[in-house]
C-alpha positions, 0 to 999 in steps of 0.5 A: 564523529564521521565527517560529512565530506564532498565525497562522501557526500557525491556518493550519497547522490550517485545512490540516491541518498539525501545528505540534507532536507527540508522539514515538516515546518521548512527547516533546512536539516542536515543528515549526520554522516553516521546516519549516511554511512549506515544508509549506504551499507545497507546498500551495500555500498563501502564507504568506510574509509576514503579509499572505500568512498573513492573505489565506491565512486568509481565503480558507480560511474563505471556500472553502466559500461559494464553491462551490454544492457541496463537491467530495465527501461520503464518508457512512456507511450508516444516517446522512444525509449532510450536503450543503450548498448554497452560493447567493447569497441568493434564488436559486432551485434544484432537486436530485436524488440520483442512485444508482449503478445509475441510480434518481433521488430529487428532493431537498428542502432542510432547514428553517434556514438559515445566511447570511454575506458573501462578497464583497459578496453574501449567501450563504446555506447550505442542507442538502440532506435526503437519507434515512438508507437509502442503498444503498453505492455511488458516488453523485452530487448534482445541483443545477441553478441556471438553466442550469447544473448542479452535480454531487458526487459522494456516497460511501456506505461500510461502517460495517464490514466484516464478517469471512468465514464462516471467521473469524467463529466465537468462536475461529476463526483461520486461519494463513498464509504471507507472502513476498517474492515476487521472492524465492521462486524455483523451478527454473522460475524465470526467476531471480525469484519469478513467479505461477506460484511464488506458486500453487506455494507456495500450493497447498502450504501449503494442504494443510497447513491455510493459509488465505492468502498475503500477498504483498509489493506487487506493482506497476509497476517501471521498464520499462527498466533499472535497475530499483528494486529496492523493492517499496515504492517503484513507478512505479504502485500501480495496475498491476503489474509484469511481472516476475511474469508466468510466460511459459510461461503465456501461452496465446499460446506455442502458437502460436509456431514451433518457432523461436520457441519455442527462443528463448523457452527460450533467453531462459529459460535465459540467465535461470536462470543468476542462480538461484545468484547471491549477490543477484537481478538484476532487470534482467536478468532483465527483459531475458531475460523482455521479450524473450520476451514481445515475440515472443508479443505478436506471435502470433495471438489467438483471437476469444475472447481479442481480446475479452477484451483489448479488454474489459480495455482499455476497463475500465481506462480513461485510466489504463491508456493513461496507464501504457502511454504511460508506459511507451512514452515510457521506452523513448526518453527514459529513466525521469526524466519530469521530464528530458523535454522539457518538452511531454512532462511533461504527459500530456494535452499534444498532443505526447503525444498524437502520440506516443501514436498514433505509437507506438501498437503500443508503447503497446498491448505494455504495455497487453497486459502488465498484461492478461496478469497480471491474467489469471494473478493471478485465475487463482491466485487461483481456483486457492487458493480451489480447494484450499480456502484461504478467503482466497487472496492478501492483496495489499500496498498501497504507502505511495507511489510514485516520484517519477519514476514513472507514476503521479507523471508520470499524476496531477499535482498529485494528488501534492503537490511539493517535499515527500517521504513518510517517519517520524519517528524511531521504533524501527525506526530512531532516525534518521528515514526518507525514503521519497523519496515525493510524498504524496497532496494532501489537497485534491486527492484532494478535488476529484477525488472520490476517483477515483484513491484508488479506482481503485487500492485497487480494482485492489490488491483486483480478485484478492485475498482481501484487502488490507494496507495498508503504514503504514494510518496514512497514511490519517489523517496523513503525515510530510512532508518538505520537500526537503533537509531531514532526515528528523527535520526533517518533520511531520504533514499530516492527511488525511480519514480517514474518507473514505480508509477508508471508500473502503477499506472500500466497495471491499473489502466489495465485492471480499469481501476482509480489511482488515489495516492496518499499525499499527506505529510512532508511532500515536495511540491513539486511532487503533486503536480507530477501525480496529477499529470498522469492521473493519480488522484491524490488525498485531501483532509479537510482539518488539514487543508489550509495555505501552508505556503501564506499565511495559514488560513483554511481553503475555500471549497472551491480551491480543493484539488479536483483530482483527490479523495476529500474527506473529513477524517483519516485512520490516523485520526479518531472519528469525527466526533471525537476529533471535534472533542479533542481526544487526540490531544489528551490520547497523545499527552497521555503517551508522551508524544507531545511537544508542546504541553497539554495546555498549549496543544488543546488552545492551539487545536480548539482554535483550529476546530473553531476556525472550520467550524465558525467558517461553516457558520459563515457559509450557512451551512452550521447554526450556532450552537449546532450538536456534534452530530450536527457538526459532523454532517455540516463538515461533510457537506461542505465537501460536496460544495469541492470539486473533488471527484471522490468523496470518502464518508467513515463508516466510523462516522456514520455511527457517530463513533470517537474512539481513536482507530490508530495512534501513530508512532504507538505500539502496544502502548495503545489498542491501535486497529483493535477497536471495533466500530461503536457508538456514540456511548462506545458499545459496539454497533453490529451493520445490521443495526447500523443499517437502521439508523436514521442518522447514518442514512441521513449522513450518507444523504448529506453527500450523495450529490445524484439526488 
């Protein structure tokens, strides 16, 4: 066994790697070496050997001084950057700052110089002065030394973001529903949830006082089957999957013939024959939609959408052709990039060029596809703040993407090899999770400026009132997992996190939109107080928030963070129904993922359950011997007695529903986010029938606190 050395372990820090941590229940844990050195590598750091340690170590500290600029600075407003100029000693510069709507400053340099020895010459470090009044924006910094001429790109972000109008007043809290799309189907339904439902079951829960709905991710699935089923696992985080188009939306249906359009409501049919199935099926669901939307893809289009489609493309960009390319080469050589040819695993190789203008048509379908539902996500988006939610969509952002995946094969070596995404053991799950992942590299994302971090949390809020962030604690550090090793056998890579947040908070205050970041599990705590700093709501689970650090008893209401999303329940949880019937526990005996027997684990959960449930009584808001329904409103109404600004009501709930949407640290052993919603009974529940039902307008009631 590989030795865990001071050197090795100095490494580890100048990478951003933990050599040791605390865990879920305040264990101090020491990271194996193997696990270390399998983290380094895929870092592309040697530390084989001591002398590959040493001459690592080295070029570290040395890095810096070998760059006339850093590859970014992520500043704050009302602070002056800090831009160091790396030159040999003596040589002569000028520099200029370059503002985002075009304006140039010529830059002066600060008095007090630092210098050192890098390879033989003299090196010296220069500050830049730069004003402590810029404007937000993408920036750049030029510096031009003889001919040549050195550019970074200059960051200037939100020290906060400051909440809408309708959640600023002392005491103002606006409620919401949250959904699993996919599953939220209606009788017009092509047998999953679309856009379309989404706007339905929003326009709905407005009128009954809702300010949002939070949706799950709704990025790029696999364009052929089989399709993964995870919304957390995507092929893109920055494009979106077509399964959620509502074909008959499409304005280009007008103009197919009479034949066209009978197959159009063929397709639709053969599709809503899934509608009464026990658990979705997305492939063919795909199948029946793609074939549809091919033919209207083929219809005419007016001047005036021509030219928005040409707008969309050229504003999208490279990456936008790279995911279509993506998609188009699926079509012949299947979904596992790396099983191409291997002239083909390089998106900017000849060959995929070749293809590109070889299989243009295909390439432009697929573009037209994510043109079609950026045009019916921003239409209900309007459509909710027309009825007068104040947010609209709140939009989920993935952890990750797959492996195999577009944005895996488009961004390259911005995605560290050879190590997967996932968590320490924690409470939801005492084994571990492997999320199958590939990370950001931290010094990657570095030297591309930040561009592909910003492109997707751009697009995420292009037509959103606001973002959640799956595992916000990503952004400040990862559990990585180096391949074949087991989930618990991981340990933390650190990232920026002021310049993942910041990015964050410049693009949402532009886009007008919340922060919610997921801050469950295993968070340092110093962690929360940073996000609530700068604005960054965080997420509250009502079973789970106890004083942790004391002796372990339930929060008071009026204790709750006012800067969170308080809910009940969470994906990773069965609806409130069943939670309150222990399924989870049995679910989990049943798979193996319990460590404690089955007896212990009911006792330890039942008294759980109970002790929120007997503190309801207490409060006056539960009788004795109240009915599970009766349970799951009083639960919900103690949230409005928090000062938490946002309220999150399932739409699982609502229906009274108990089956589990999500196992964690579980693959094809369960159904995970193929159940649709359902009743209490578990038969399926269409939202027109929903819409009907006295007990979920009365939930919905229950927190609606502008009655």
């Amino acid at each position: 066994m590989t030795e865990l050395t001071t050197r090795l372990s100095e490494l580890a820090a100048a990478h951003g790697v933990a050599t040791e941590f605390w865990d879920w229940q305040g264990r101090h844990t020491q990271v194996p070496a193997e696990t270390v050195l399998s983290v380094l590598a895929a870092l592309g750091v040697a530390a084989g050997s001591e002398e590959e340690i040493e001459a690592s170590l080295a070029a570290a500290e040395k890095a810096p001084w070998t760059r006339v600029l850093p590859p970014v600075v992520v500043a704050v407003e009302g602070t002056a950057p800090e831009v160091p100029v790396h030159l040999a000693k003596g040589t002569a510069f000028d520099a200029r700052l370059v503002l985002e709507d075009g304006g140039v400053q010529e830059l002066d340099a600060l008095p007090g110089r630092e210098t050192r020895e890098v390879g033989g010459v003299e090196a010296v470090r220069i500050q830049l002065d730069l004003p402590e009044d810029l404007p937000l924006g993408w920036h750049s910094v030029q510096v031009r030394v003889g001919d040549a001429r050195r550019t970074m790109p200059l960051v200037v972000t939100p020290a906060a973001i400051a909440l809408p109008e309708a959640l600023a007043g002392e005491g103002a809290q606006s409620w919401g529903l949250m959904t699993q799309l996919y599953a939220m189907r209606s009788t017009e339904s092509w047998g999953m949830g679309d856009l379309a439902d989404l706007g339905d079951a929003g326009a709905w829960a407005a009128g009954l006082g809702a300010d949002f709905v939070l949706v799950n991710p709704l990025h790029a699935a696999e364009p052929v089957p089989p399709i993964e089923p995870s919304p957390y696992l995507p092929t893109s985080r920055r494009f979106v999957s077509p399964l959620y188009i509502r074909v008959e939306d499409v304005p280009e249906v007008a103009y197919l013939s009479a034949a066209e359009r009978q197959l159009v409501e063929w397709h639709a049919d053969d599709a809503r024959r899934y509608l009464d199935l026990e658990f979705l099926e997305r492939d063919a669901v795909w199948l029946a939609k793609e074939a549809a939307l091919r033919m209207i893809f083929k219809q005419r289009r007016s001047l005036r959408r021509q030219r928005s489609f040409n707008a969309y493309v050229e504003r999208e960009g490279q990456g936008l052709v790279d995911y279509a390319t993506w998609c188009a080469l699926c079509q012949v050589h299947g979904t596992w990039w790396r099983q191409w040819p291997e002239e083909l695993q390089d998106p900017r190789s000849r060959e995929v060029e070749a293809f590109r203008e070889k299989m243009s048509e295909e390439v432009e379908f697929h573009c037209w596809l994510q043109w079609i539902l950026d045009d019916q996500l921003g239409r209900v988006q309007r459509d909710l703040l027309d009825t007068g939610m104040a947010l609209g969509v709140i939009s989920d952002l993935a952890v990750g993407v797959h492996p195999d995946g577009a944005d895996a094969w488009g961004l390259g070596d911005a995605l560290a090899r050879g190590v997967t995404v996932g968590a320490p053991a924690d409470q939801y799950n005492q084994l571990g999770q492997d999320w199958s992942q590939p990370p950001w590299r931290p010094d990657k994302l570095a030297e591309l400026g930040y561009a592909p971090y910003r492109d997707m949390v751009r697009a995420a809020l292009r037509d959103s009132g606001g973002l959640r962030v799956d595992h916000v604690i990503g952004l400040f550090r990862l559990w990585w997992i180096p391949q074949g090793a087991k989930p618990f056998q991981g340990t933390y890579v650190r990232y920026d996190h002021d310049a993942m947040i910041g990015i964050l908070l410049l693009e949402a205050h532009r886009a007008g939109a919340v922060v919610v970041g997921e801050d469950l599990g295993t968070v340092e705590p110093w962690v929360r107080d940073y996000l609530a700093s700068r604005g960054v709501m965080g997420t509250s689970i009502m079973w789970f928030e106890r004083n942790w650090d004391t002796d372990g008893s339930l929060v008071d209401p009026e204790e709750y963070r006012e800067l969170c999303l308080a809910t009940v329940t969470t994906h990773d949880l069965p609806p409130t129904a069943g939670y309150l019937e222990g399924v989870h526990v049995e679910l989990r005996h049943r798979l193996g993922l319990l460590e404690r027997s089955l007896e212990e684990e009911q006792a330890t959960d039942e008294k759980s359950r109970q002790e929120v449930l007997d503190d309801l009584v207490r409060r006056g808001l539960l009788r004795e011997g109240a009915s599970v329904p009766e349970q799951v409103e009083s639960l919900h109404v103690f949230l409005t007695r928090t000062p938490a600004k946002l309220l999150g009501v399932s739409v699982s709930d609502l229906a009274g529903d108990k089956r589990v949407i999500n196992q964690p640290g579980t693959d094809e052993e369960y159904p995970n986010w193929r159940v649709p919603l359902a009743g209490p009974d578990g038969s399926p529940v269409m939202l027109e029938e929903l819409f009907t039902w006295r007990s979920a307008r009365r939930l919905a009631r229950a927190v609606n606190q502008s009655d």
